[in-house]
C-alpha positions as CSV (number, residue, x, y, z in Angstrom):
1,X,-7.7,28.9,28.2
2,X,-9.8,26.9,25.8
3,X,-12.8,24.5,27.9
4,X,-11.9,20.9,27.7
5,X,-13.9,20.1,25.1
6,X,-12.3,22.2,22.5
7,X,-9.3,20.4,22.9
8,X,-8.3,17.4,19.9
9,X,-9.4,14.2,20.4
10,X,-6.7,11.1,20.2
11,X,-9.5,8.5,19.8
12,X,-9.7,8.3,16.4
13,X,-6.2,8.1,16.0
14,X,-6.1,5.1,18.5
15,X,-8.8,3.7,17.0
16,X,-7.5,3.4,13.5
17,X,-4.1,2.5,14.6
18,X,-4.2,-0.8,14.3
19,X,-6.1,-1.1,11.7
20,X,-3.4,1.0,9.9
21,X,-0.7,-1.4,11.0
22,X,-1.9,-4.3,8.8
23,X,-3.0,-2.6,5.9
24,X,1.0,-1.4,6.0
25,X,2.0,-5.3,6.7
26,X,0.1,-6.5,4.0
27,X,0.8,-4.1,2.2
28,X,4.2,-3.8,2.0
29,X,5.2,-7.7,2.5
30,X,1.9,-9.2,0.7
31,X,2.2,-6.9,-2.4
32,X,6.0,-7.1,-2.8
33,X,5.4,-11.0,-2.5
34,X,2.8,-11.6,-4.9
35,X,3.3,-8.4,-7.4
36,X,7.3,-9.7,-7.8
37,X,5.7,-13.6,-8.7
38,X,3.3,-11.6,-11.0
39,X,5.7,-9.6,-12.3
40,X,8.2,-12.5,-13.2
41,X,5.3,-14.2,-14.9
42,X,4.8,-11.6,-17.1
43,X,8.5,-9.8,-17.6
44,X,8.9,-9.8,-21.4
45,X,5.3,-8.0,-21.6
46,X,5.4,-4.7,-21.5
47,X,1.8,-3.8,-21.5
48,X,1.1,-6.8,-18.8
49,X,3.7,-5.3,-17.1
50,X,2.4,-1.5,-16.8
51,X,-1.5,-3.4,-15.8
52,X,-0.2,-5.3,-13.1
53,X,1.8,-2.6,-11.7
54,X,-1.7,0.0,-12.2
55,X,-3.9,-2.7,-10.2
56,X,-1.2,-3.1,-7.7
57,X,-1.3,0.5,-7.0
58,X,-5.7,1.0,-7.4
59,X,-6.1,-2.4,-5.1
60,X,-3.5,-0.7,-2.3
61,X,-5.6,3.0,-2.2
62,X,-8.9,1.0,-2.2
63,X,-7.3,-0.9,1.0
64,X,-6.7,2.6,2.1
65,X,-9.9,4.2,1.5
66,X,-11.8,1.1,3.0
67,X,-10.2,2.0,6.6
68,X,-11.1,5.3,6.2
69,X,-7.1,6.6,5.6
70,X,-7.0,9.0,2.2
71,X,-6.5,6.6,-0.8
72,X,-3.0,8.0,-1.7
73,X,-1.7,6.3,1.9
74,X,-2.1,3.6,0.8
75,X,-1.2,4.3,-2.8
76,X,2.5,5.7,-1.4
77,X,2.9,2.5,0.6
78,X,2.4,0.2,-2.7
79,X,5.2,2.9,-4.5
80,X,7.5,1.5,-1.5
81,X,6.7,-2.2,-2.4
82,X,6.9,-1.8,-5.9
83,X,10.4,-0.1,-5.4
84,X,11.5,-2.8,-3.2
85,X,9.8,-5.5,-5.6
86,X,11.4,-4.2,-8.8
87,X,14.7,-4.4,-6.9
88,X,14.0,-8.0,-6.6
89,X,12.3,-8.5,-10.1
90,X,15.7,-6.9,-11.6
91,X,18.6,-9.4,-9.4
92,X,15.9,-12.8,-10.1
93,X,15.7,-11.9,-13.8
């Protein structure tokens, strides 16, 4: 048996929960919101275009990196709102 110290600790994991939860609401509402209006703005430019959707994806693993999560967390859950925002960009347009 291993002493009771040598077991994992759930604290950090509790304590970063809920910070995780509204990096992932803001995330994935907040950035499909406002990258789809930015993305209208600018849909005939393709190099716009491409710079929005880079920032969208850098600002989202910063997020991540700033709650102590690795930045491609929060870079995957900007993928998932840009997916869902393109879906939208494409049926608007």
């Amino acid at each position: 048996m291993y002493p009771p110290s040598a077991y994992p600790s759930f604290r950090p994991v509790l304590r970063i929960l809920p910070r995780l939860q509204l990096v992932e609401i803001a995330i994935l509402i907040g950035v499909s919101r406002v990258g789809a209006w930015f993305l209208n703005k600018v849909i005939n430019d393709e190099n716009a275009y491409f710079a929005i959707m880079v920032a969208i994806l850098t600002a989202a693993g910063v997020i991540a990196t700033y709650i102590n999560l690795p930045g491609i967390v929060g870079t995957f859950l900007a993928g998932l709102a840009v997916h869902k925002m393109l879906n939208v960009v494409i049926v608007v347009s």
